[in-house]
N, C-alpha and C positions, 0 to 999 in steps of 0.2 A: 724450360725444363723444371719440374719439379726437385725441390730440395730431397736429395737418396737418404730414405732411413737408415740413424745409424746404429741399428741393433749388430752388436757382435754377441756370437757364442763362441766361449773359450774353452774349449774341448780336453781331453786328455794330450792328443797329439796334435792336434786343428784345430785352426779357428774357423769358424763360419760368421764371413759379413756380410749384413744384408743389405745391397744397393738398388737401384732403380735398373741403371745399366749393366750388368755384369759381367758382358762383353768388351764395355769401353776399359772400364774400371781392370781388368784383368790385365788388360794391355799394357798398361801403368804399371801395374804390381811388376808384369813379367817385363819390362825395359829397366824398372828400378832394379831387381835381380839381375838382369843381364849385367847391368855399370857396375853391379856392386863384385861380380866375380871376377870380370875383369881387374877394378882397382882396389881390392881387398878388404870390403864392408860385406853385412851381411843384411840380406831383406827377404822375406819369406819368399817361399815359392807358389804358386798360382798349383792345386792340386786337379783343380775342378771348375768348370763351369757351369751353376744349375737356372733355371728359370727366373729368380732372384735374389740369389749367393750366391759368393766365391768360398769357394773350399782353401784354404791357406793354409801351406805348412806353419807349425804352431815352434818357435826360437827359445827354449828353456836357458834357462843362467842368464836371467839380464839384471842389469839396475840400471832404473831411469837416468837421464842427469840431474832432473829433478832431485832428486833421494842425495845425490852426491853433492849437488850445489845447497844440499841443507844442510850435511853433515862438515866434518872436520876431517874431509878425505880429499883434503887439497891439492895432494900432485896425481890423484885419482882424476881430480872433474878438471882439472889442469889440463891433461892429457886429451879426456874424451872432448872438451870444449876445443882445442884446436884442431882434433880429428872432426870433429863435425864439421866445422870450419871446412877443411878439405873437402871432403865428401859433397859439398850441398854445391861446391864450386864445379865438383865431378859432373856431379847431375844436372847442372846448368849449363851445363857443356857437351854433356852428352846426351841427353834424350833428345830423340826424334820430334822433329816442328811437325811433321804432316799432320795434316789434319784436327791442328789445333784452332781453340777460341780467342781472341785476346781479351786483356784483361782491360776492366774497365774499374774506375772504383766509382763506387756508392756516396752518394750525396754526402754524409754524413763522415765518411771514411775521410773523402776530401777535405771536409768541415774540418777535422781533426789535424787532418795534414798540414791545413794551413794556419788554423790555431797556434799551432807548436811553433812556426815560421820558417816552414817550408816555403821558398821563395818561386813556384811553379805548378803547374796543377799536377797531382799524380800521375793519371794517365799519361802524360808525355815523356812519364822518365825514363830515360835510356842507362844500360844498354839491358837490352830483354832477353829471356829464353825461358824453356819452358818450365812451370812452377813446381816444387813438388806438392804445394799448397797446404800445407801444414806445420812447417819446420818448427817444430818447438820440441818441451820438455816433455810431451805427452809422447811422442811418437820415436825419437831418438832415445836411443840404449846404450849403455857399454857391458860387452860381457863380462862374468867373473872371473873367469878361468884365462891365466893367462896363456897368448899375447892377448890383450885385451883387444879388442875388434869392436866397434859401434857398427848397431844394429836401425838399420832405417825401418821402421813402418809407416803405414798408411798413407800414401804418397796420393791424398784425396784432398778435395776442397772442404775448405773447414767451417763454411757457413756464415763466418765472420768478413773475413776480406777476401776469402776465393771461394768461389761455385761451381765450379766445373771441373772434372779430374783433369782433363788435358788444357790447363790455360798455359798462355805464352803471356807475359808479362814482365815488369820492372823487375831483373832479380833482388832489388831492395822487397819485395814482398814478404818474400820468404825469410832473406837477412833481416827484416826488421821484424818478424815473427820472433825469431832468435834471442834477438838484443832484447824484444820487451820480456821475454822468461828471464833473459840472465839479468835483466834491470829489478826484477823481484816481482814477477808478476804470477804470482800464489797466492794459495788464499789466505787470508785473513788472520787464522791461527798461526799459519806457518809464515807471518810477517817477521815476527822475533827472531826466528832463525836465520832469515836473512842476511850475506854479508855484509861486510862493513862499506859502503859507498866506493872507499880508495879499491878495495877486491871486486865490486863488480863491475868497473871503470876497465881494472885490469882483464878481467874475462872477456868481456865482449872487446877488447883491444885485441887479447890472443886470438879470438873467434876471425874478426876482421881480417888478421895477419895470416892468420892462416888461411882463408879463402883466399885474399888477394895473391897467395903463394901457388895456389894453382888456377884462380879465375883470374877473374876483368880487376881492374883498381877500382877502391869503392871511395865514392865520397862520404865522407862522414855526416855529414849537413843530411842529406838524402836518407842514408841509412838511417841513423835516427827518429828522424821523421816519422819514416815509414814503422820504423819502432812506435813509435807514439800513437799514430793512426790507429796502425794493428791492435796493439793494446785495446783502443777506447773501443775498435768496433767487436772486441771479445767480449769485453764487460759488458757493452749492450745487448750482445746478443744471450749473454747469460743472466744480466740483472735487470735487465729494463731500466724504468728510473733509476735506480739502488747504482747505477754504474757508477754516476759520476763520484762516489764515496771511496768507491774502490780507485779508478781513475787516480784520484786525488791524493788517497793514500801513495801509490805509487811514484806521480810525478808530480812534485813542489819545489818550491823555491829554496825549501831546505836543506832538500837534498842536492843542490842545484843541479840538477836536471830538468828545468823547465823553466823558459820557455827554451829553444835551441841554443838558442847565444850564450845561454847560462850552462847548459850542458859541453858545450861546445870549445868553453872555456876552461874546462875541469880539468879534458880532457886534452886540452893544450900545454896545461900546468902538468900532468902526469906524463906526456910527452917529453915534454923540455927537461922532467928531472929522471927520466931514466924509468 
């Protein structure tokens, strides 16, 4: 299957995105909606199906968590980072398997995987369901207006470590998409802003916590991993050579998150003192 271009237009009231499939791709959108009215998130509505675009209702009043995990609106990204937590636990629970792909990962993805010291090859990790294949800082929102409500978008493969809109795979895919945004995976300028190691240790702690409070139990070992994978196979696919600078910036020794045992341990020590 050809990689779906990912031209969006962002309309007055609509978005128009332009995919490959737009029958497959809508089904996604409209199962993401369905979970979300059910358990109290919000994710556009599927308006239109054209020969190749979705017509999308268009969600006004959002902020990234992005924006929130830069700023100094603490019990703000506090909040949305345990609700996303939930929600990604929701959707891994409740979208429909039929007629999914499974996930496989890429040469390279692996490479990374077990780089970091992941003790198993990706592919085999358990337990699976289906992805929403993007979970980051790009695609989750929280609204302005209170109650605040986190907004899922784009529930599509993101070119990096998932291809396909309906794959069933490791839910560390996704969780480890997560973990490397809230590990500080921005760019370059917005490195400064970044919090301080002990705060993003504790974020993706709440993130975890909260997943496992309506999903599977996660291993941490795993989850990170897959945190690290995902990471490197972004920077590759956005920087070519140029990744590993970026890569590096993100996970050393100094920050001790890297290799696993080093992260691993950090977050043993933030455990044990509360």
């Amino acid at each position: 299957m050809a990689w779906p271009n990912p031209q969006v237009r962002i309309l007055e009231g609509v978005v128009e995105k332009y995919v490959d499939d737009p029958v497959c791709t809508a089904r996604k959108y409209t199962e993401v909606h369905r979970v979300g009215a059910m358990y109290g998130f919000l994710a556009p509505r599927v308006l239109d199906v054209r020969s190749n675009w979705l017509v999308l209702e268009r969600i006004h009043g959002l902020v990234s968590i992005r924006d929130l995990y830069l700023s100094a609106h603490s019990a703000l990204v506090d909040h949305a980072v345990r609700r996303a937590g939930e929600v990604l636990a929701l959707l891994h629970r409740e979208l429909p398997t039929a007629n999914t792909l499974h996930w496989k990962a890429r040469p390279d993805f692996e490479s990374a995987f077990r780089r970091f010291g992941a003790p198993l090859p990706a592919t085999t990790v358990e337990p699976s369901a289906v992805l929403h294949g993007d979970y980051s800082f790009a695609n989750v929102f929280i609204t302005v207006d209170a109650p605040q409500q986190v907004v899922v978008i784009d529930p599509c493969a993101n070119g990096g470590s998932t291809f396909y809109d309906w794959t069933k795979g490791p839910i560390y895919v996704d969780i480890g998409k997560m973990l490397a945004c809230l590990e500080g995976q921005v760019s370059i300028p917005n490195q400064l802003k970044r919090p301080s190691v002990d705060r993003v240790n504790r974020l993706q702690r709440q993130f975890i916590d909260s997943y496992q409070s309506v999903g599977s139990e996660i291993d941490l070992g795993m989850a990170h991993s897959f945190a690290y994978a995902a990471s490197d196979a972004q920077y590759r696919r956005r920087y070519g050579r140029a990744s590993i600078i970026h890569q590096t910036i993100l996970y050393n020794r100094f920050r001790g998150n890297f290799p696993l045992h080093r992260k691993l341990d950090v977050l043993g020590k933030l455990t044990s003192s509360g």
